[in-house]
PAZAMI-987256 format. One record per residue (C-alpha): residue in three letters; x, y, z. Coordinates in nm, 4 decimals. Each point is the difference from the previous one (the first is absolute). Example, Ala and Ser with C-alpha at 12.3 -4.5 7.8 and 13.67 -1.06 7.14 Angstrom:
<rs>
+------+----------+----------+----------+
: rest :       px :       py :       pz :
+------+----------+----------+----------+
:  ALA :   1.2300 :  -0.4500 :   0.7800 :
:  SER :   0.1370 :   0.3440 :  -0.0660 :
+------+----------+----------+----------+
</rs>
This chain:
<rs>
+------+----------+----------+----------+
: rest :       px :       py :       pz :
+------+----------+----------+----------+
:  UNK :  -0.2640 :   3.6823 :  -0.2336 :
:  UNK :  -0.1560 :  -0.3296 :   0.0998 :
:  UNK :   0.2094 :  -0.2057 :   0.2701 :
:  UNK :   0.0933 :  -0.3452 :  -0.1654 :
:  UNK :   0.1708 :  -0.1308 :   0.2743 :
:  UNK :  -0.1024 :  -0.3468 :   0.1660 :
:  UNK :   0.1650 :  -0.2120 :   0.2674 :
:  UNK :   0.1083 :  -0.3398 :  -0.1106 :
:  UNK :   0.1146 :  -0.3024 :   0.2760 :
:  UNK :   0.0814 :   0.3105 :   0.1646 :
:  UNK :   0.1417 :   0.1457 :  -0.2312 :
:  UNK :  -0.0483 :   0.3656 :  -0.1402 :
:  UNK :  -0.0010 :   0.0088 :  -0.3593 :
:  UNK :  -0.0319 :   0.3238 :  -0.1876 :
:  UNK :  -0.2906 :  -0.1630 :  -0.2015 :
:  UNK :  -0.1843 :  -0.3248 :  -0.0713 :
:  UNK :   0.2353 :  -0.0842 :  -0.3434 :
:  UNK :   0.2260 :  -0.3386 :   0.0926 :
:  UNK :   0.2411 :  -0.1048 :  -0.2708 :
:  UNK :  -0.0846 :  -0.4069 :   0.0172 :
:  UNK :   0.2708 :  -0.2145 :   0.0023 :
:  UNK :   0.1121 :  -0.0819 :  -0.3555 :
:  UNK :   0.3221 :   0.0195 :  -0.1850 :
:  UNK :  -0.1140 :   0.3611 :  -0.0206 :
:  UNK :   0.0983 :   0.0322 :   0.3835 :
:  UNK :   0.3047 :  -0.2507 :  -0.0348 :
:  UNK :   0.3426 :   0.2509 :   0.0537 :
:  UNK :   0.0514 :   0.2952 :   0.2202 :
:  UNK :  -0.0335 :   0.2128 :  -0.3951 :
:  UNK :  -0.2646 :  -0.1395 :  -0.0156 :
:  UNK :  -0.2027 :   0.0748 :   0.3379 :
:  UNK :   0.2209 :   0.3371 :  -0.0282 :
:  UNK :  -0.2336 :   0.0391 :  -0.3701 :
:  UNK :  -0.3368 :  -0.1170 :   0.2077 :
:  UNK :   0.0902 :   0.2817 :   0.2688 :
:  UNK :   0.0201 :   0.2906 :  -0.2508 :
:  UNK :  -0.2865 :  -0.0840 :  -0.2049 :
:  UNK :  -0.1838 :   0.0713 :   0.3096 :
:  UNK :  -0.0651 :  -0.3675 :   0.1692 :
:  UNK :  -0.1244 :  -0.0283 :   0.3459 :
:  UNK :   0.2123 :  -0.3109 :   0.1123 :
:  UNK :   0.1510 :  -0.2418 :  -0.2282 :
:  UNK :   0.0020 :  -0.3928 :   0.0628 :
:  UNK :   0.3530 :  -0.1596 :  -0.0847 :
:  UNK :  -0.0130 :  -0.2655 :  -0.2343 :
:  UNK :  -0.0849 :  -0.3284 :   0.1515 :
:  UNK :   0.3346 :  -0.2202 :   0.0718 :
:  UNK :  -0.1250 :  -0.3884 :  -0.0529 :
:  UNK :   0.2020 :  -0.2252 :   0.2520 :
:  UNK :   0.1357 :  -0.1454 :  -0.3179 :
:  UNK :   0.1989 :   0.2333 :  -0.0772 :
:  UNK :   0.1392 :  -0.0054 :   0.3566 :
:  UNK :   0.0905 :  -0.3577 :   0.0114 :
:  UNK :   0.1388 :  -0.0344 :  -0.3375 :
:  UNK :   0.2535 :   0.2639 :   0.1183 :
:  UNK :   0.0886 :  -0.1603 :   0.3510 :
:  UNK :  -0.0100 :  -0.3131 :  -0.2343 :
:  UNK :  -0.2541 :  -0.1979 :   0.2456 :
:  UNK :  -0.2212 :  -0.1346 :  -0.3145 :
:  UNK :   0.0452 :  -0.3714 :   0.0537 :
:  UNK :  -0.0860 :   0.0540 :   0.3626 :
:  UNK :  -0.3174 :   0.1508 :  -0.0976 :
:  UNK :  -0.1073 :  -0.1946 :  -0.3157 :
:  UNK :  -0.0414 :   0.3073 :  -0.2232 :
:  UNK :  -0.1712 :  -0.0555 :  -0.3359 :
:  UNK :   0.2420 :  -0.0373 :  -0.3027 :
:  UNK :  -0.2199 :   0.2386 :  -0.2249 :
:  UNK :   0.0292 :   0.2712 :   0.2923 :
:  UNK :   0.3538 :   0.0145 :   0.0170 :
:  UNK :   0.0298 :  -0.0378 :  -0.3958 :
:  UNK :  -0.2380 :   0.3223 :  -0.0684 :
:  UNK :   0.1766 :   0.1957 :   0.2897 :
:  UNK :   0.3495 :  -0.0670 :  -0.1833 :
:  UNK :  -0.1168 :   0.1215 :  -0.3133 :
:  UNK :  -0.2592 :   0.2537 :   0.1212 :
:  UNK :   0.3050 :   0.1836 :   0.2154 :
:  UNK :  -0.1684 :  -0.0365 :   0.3041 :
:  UNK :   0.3045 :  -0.1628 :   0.1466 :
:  UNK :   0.1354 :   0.3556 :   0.0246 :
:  UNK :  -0.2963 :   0.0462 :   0.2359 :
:  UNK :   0.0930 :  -0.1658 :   0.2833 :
:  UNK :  -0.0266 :   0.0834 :   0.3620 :
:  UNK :   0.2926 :   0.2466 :   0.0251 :
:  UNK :  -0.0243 :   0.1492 :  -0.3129 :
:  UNK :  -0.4125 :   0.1247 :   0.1235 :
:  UNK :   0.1606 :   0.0894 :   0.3626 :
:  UNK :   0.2699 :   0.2035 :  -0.2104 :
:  UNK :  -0.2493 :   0.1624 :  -0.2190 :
:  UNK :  -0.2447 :   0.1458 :   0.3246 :
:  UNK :   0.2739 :   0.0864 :   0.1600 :
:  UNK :   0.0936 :   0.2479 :  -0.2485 :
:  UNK :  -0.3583 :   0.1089 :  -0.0809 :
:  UNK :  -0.0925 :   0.0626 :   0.3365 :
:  UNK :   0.3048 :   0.2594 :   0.0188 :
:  UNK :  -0.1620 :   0.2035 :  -0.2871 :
:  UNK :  -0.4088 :  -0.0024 :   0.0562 :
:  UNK :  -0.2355 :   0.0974 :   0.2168 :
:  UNK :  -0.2249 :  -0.2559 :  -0.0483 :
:  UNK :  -0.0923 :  -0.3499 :   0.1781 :
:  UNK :   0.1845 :  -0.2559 :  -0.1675 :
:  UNK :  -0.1624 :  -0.2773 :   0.0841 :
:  UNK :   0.1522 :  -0.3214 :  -0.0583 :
:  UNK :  -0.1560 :  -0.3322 :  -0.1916 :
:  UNK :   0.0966 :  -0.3883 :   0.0664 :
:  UNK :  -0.1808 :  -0.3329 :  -0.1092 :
:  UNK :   0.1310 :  -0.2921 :   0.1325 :
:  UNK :  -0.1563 :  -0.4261 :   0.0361 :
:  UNK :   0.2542 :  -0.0762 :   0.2668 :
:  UNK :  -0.0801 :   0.1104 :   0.3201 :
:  UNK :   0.3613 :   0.0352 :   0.1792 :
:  UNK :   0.0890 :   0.2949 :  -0.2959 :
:  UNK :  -0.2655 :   0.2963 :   0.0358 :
:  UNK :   0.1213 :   0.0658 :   0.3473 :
:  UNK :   0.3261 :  -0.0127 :  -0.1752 :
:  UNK :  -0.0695 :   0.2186 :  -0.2650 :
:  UNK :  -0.2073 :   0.2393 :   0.2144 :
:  UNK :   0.3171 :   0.0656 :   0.2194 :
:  UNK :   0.2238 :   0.0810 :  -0.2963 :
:  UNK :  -0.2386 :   0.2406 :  -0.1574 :
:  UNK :  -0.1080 :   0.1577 :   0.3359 :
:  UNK :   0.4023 :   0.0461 :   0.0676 :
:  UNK :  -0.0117 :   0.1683 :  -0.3909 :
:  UNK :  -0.2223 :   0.2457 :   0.1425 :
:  UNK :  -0.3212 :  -0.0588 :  -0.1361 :
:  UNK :  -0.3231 :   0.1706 :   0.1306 :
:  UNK :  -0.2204 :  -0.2980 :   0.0403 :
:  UNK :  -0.0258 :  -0.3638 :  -0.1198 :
:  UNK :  -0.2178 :  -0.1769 :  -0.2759 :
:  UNK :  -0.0461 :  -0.3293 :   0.0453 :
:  UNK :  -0.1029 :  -0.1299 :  -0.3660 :
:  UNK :  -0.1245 :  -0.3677 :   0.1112 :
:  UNK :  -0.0069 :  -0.2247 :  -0.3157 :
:  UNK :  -0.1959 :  -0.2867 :   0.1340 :
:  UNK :  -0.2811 :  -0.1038 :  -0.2353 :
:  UNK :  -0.2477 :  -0.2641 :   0.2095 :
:  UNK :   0.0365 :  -0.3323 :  -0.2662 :
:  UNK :   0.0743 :  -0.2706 :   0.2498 :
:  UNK :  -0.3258 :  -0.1816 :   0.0357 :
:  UNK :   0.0968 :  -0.1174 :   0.3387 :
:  UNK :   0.0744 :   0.3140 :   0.1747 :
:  UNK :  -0.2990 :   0.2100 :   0.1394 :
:  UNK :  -0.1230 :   0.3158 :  -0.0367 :
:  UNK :   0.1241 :   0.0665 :   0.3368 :
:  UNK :   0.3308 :  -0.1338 :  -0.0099 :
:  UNK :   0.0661 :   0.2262 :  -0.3124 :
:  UNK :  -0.0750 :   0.2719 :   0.1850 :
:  UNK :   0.2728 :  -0.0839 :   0.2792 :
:  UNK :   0.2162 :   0.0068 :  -0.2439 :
:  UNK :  -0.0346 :   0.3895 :  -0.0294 :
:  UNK :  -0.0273 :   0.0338 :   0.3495 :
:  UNK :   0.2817 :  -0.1609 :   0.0979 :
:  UNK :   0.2196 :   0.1617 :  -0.2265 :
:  UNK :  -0.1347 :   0.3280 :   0.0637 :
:  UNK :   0.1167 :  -0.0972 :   0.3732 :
:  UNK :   0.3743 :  -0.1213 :  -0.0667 :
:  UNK :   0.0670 :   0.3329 :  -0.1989 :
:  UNK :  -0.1923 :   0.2494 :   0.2883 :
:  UNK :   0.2732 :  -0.1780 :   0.2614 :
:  UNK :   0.2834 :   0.0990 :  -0.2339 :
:  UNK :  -0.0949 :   0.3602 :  -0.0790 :
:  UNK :  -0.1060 :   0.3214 :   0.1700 :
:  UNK :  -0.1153 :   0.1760 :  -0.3082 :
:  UNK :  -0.3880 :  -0.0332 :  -0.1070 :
:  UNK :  -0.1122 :  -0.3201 :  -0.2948 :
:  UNK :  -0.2647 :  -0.0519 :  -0.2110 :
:  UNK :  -0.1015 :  -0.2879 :  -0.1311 :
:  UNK :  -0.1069 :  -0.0189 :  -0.3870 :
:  UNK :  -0.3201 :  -0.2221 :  -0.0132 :
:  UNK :  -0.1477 :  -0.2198 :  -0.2550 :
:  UNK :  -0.3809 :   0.0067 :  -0.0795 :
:  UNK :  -0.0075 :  -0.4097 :  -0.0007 :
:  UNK :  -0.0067 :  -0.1166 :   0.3272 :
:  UNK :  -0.3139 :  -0.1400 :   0.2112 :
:  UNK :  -0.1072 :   0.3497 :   0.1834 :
:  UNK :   0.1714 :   0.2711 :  -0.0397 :
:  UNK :  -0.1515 :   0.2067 :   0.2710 :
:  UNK :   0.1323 :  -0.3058 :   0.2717 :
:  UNK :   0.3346 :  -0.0035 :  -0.1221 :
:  UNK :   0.0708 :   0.3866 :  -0.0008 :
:  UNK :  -0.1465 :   0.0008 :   0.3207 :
:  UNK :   0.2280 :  -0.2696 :   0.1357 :
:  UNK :   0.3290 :   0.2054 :  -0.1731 :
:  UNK :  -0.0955 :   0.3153 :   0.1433 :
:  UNK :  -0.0480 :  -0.2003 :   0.3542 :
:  UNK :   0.3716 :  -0.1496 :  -0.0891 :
:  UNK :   0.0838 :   0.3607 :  -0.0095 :
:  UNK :   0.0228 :   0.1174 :  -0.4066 :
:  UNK :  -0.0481 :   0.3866 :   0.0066 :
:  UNK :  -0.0872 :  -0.0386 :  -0.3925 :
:  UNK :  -0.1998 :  -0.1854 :  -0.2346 :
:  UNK :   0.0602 :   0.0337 :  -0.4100 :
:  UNK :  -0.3169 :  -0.1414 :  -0.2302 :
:  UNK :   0.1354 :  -0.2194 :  -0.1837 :
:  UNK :   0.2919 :  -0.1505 :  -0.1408 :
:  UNK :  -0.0681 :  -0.1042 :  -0.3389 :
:  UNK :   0.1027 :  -0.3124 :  -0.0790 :
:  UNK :   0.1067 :  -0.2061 :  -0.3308 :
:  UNK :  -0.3239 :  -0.0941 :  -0.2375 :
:  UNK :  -0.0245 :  -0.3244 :  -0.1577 :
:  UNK :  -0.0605 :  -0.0496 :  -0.3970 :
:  UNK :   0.0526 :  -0.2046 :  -0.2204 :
:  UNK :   0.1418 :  -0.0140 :  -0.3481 :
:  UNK :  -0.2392 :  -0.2229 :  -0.2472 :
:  UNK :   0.2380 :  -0.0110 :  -0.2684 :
:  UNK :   0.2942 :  -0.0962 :   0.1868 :
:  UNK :  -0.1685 :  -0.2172 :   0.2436 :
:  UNK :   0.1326 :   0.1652 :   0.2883 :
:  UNK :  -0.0684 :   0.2023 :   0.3360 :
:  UNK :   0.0847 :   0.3119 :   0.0445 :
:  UNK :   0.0190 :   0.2412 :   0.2632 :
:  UNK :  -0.0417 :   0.4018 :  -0.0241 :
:  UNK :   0.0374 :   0.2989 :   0.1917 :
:  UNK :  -0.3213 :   0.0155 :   0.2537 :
:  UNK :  -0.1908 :   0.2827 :  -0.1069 :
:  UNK :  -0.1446 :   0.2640 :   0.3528 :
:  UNK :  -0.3511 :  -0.0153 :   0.0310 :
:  UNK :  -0.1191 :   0.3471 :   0.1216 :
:  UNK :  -0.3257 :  -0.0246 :   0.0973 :
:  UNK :   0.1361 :  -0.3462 :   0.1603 :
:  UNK :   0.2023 :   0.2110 :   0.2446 :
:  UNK :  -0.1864 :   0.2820 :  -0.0082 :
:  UNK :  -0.2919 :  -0.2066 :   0.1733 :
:  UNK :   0.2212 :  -0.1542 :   0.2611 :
:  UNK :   0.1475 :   0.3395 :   0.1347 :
:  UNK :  -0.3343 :   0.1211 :   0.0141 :
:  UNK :  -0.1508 :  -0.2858 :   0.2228 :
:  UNK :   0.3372 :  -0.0497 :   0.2237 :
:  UNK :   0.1278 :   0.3614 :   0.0646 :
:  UNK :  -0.0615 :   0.1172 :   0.3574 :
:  UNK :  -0.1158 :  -0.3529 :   0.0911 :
:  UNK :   0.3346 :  -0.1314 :   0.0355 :
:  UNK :   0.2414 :   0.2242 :   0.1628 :
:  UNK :   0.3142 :   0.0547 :  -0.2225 :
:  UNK :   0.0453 :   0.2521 :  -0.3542 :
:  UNK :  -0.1106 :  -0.1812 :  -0.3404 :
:  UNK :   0.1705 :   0.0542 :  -0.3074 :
:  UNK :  -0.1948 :  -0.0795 :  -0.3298 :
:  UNK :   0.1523 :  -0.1197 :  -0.2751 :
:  UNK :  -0.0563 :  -0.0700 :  -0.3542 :
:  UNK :  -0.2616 :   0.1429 :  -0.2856 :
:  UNK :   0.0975 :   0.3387 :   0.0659 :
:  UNK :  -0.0001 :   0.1855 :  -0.3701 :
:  UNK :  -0.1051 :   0.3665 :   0.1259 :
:  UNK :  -0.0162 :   0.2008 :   0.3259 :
:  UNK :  -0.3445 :  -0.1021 :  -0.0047 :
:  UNK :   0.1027 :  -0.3299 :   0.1380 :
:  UNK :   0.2009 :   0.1671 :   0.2105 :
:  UNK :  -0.3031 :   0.2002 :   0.1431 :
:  UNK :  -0.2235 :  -0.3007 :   0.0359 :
:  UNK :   0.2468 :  -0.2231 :   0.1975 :
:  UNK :   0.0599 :   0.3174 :   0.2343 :
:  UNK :  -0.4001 :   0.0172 :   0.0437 :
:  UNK :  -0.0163 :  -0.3719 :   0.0696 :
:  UNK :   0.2525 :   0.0219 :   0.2660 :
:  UNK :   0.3680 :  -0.0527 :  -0.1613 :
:  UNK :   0.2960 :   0.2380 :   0.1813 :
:  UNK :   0.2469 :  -0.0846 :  -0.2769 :
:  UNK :  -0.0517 :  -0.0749 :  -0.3890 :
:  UNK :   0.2428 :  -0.2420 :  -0.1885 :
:  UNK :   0.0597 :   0.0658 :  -0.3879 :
:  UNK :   0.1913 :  -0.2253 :  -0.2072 :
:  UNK :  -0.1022 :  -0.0634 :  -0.3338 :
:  UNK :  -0.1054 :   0.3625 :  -0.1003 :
:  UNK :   0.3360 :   0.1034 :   0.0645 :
:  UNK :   0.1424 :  -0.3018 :  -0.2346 :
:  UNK :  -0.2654 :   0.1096 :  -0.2873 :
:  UNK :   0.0338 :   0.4008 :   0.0773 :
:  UNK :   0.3039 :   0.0711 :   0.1647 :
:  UNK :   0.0500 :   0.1811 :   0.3603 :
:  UNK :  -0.1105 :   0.3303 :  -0.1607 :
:  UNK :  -0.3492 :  -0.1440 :   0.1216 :
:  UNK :   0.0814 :   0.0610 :   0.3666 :
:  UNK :  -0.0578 :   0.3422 :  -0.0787 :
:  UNK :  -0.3007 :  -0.0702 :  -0.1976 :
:  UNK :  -0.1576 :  -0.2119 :   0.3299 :
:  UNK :   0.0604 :   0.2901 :   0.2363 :
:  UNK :  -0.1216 :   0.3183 :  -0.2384 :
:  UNK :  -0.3445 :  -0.2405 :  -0.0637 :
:  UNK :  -0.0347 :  -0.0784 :   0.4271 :
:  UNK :   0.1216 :   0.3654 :   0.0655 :
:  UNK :  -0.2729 :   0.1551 :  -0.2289 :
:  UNK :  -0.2486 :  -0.2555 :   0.0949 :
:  UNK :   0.0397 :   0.1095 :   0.3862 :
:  UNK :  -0.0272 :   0.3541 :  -0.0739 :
:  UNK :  -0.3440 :  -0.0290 :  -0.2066 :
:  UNK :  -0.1297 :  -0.1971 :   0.3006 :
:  UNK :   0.1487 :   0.2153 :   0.2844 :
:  UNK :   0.2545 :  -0.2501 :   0.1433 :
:  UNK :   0.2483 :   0.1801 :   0.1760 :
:  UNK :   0.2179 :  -0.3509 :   0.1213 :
:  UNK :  -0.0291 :  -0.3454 :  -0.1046 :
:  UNK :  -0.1111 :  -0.1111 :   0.2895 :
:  UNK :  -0.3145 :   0.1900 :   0.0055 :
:  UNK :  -0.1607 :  -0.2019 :  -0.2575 :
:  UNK :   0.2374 :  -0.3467 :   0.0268 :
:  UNK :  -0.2689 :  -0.3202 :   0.0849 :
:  UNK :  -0.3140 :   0.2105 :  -0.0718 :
:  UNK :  -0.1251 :  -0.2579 :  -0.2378 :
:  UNK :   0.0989 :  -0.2989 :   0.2425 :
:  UNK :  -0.2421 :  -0.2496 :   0.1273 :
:  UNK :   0.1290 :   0.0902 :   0.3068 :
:  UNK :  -0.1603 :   0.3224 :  -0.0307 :
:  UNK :  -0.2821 :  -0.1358 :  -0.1674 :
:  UNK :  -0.0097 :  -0.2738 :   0.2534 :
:  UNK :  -0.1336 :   0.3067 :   0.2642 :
:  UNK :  -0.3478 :  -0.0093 :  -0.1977 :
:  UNK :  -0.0629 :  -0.3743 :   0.1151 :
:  UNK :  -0.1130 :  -0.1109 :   0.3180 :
:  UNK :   0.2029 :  -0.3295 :  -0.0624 :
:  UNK :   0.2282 :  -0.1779 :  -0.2233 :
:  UNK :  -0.3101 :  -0.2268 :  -0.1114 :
:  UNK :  -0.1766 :   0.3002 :  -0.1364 :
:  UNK :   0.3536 :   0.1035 :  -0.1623 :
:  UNK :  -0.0172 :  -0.3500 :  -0.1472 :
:  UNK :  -0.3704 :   0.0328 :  -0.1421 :
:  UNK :   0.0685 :   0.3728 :  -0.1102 :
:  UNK :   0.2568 :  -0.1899 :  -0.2472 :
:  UNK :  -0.2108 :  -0.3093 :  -0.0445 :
:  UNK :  -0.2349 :   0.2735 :  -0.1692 :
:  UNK :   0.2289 :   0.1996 :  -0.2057 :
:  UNK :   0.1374 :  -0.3022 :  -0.1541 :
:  UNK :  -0.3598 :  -0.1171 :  -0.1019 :
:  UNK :  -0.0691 :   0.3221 :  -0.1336 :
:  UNK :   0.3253 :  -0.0120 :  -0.2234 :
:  UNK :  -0.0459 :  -0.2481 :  -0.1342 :
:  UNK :  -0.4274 :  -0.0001 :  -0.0861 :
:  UNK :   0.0390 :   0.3372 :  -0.1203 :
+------+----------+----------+----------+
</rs>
């Protein structure tokens, strides 16, 4: 029997299968339900600051949009508030045997460190930081964006002992820099991507609208591949993943942890078990006693061993994009 254990910021998980946060991770039942369908680790649902200062009742002091505090009232979220999230790891970590690993997204900077203390105290394995910070201001650079991680990346690191990832998005000016400079800043984990809201717009109605961002496999799948074992920290991939074939791939291309979300909405848990029968038997028809005898094998960093230099890396993909696309 194949060994599908991986280490993870760390972290030994008994196999590559995280639970993503959602409100499928949101109660100690419910990361109890993740933990005996067979998950890996589980990421808590992310706590919004929001929620945090509507219940210490500090909106006016932080100019909190109307709309958000209107959708939280009726959406229940209210009941999701800082204590209630330290209440609910508290009593999951006292049942499973898994990382719990805990998930916050805040726009003021004087919270995460905060929030980081509370749900470090809770007893959480490791840290998320989900950093919601879309580059629109057509006055702020490229680079000052990216301080923006950095420095909150720093603030929570001085607060906390236990390891934290940071959740990236796919739209900023060089990826490759910036997880560079986070790892330098001391992140011990990377997650590609966060998925953001998608604009529409309704014709009839003469309106915008915004949707559920959609994860882009092949999106991720291409940014483990070129940025495992270049920077040194674990990557999680996230989004796209439908079989344990994408499980598979993200492995080759370097990925020590997987993160599933939507199958789980549209199939249930049940396909935890699914994921790990398809990698198990997968491993055994190719002779893989561990994970990590076959984890990064499709990298470029591995790749990156048949070029004399990064130009000839460069020109190697210069021609497989012209062949691509002429063929």
């Amino acid at each position: 029997m194949p060994d599908l254990t991986t280490s993870y910021m760390g972290m030994t998980l008994k196999n590559p299968v995280i639970a993503a946060s959602s409100d499928l991770t949101r109660t100690a039942e419910d990361i109890k339900n993740c933990a005996r369908a067979g998950a890996g680790a589980v990421v808590v649902k992310s706590i919004f600051e929001e929620q945090f200062l509507i219940d210490e009742e500090k909106t006016d002091a932080y100019s909190i949009y109307p709309e958000a505090i209107d959708y939280m009232r009726k959406g229940g979220l209210l009941e999701y508030a800082s204590e209630s999230v330290v209440r609910e790891i508290e009593t999951a970590k006292k049942e499973v045997d898994i990382p719990v690993i805990a998930s916050i997204n805040c726009r003021t900077p004087d919270l995460w460190p905060k929030f980081s203390r509370q749900l470090q105290s809770a007893g959480a394995d490791a840290m998320e930081l989900n950093i919601y910070d879309l580059p629109i201001d057509l006055k702020i650079s490229g680079d000052e964006h990216d301080n923006i991680h950095v420095k909150i990346l720093k603030a929570v690191k001085e607060n906390i002992t236990i390891p934290v990832s940071v959740k990236m998005i796919n739209q900023v000016s060089s990826l490759p820099y910036l997880s560079h400079k986070l790892v330098t800043a001391g992140a011990e984990g990377l997650v590609f991507f966060n998925w953001f809201l998608q604009p529409d717009i309704d014709i009839d109605e003469l309106t915008t609208l915004s949707r559920k961002g959609k994860g882009d496999f092949l999106e991720s799948l291409k940014w483990v591949a070129l940025l495992s074992e270049r920077i040194e920290c674990d990557i999680s991939a996230s989004g796209g993943v439908k079989s344990h074939k994408e499980i598979i791939k993200q492995l080759l291309a370097g990925a020590s942890a997987v993160q599933v979300c939507t199958l789980f909405y549209q199939k249930g848990l049940d396909e935890i078990d699914n994921l790990l029968s398809g990698l198990n038997s997968w491993m055994e028809q190719h002779k893989f006693a561990s994970v990590s005898d076959f984890k990064g094998e499709l990298s470029f960093r591995k790749q990156e061993l048949t070029f004399k230099d990064l130009g000839e890396a460069q020109n190697y993909f210069r021609a497989q994009y012209m062949k691509t696309y002429s063929s």
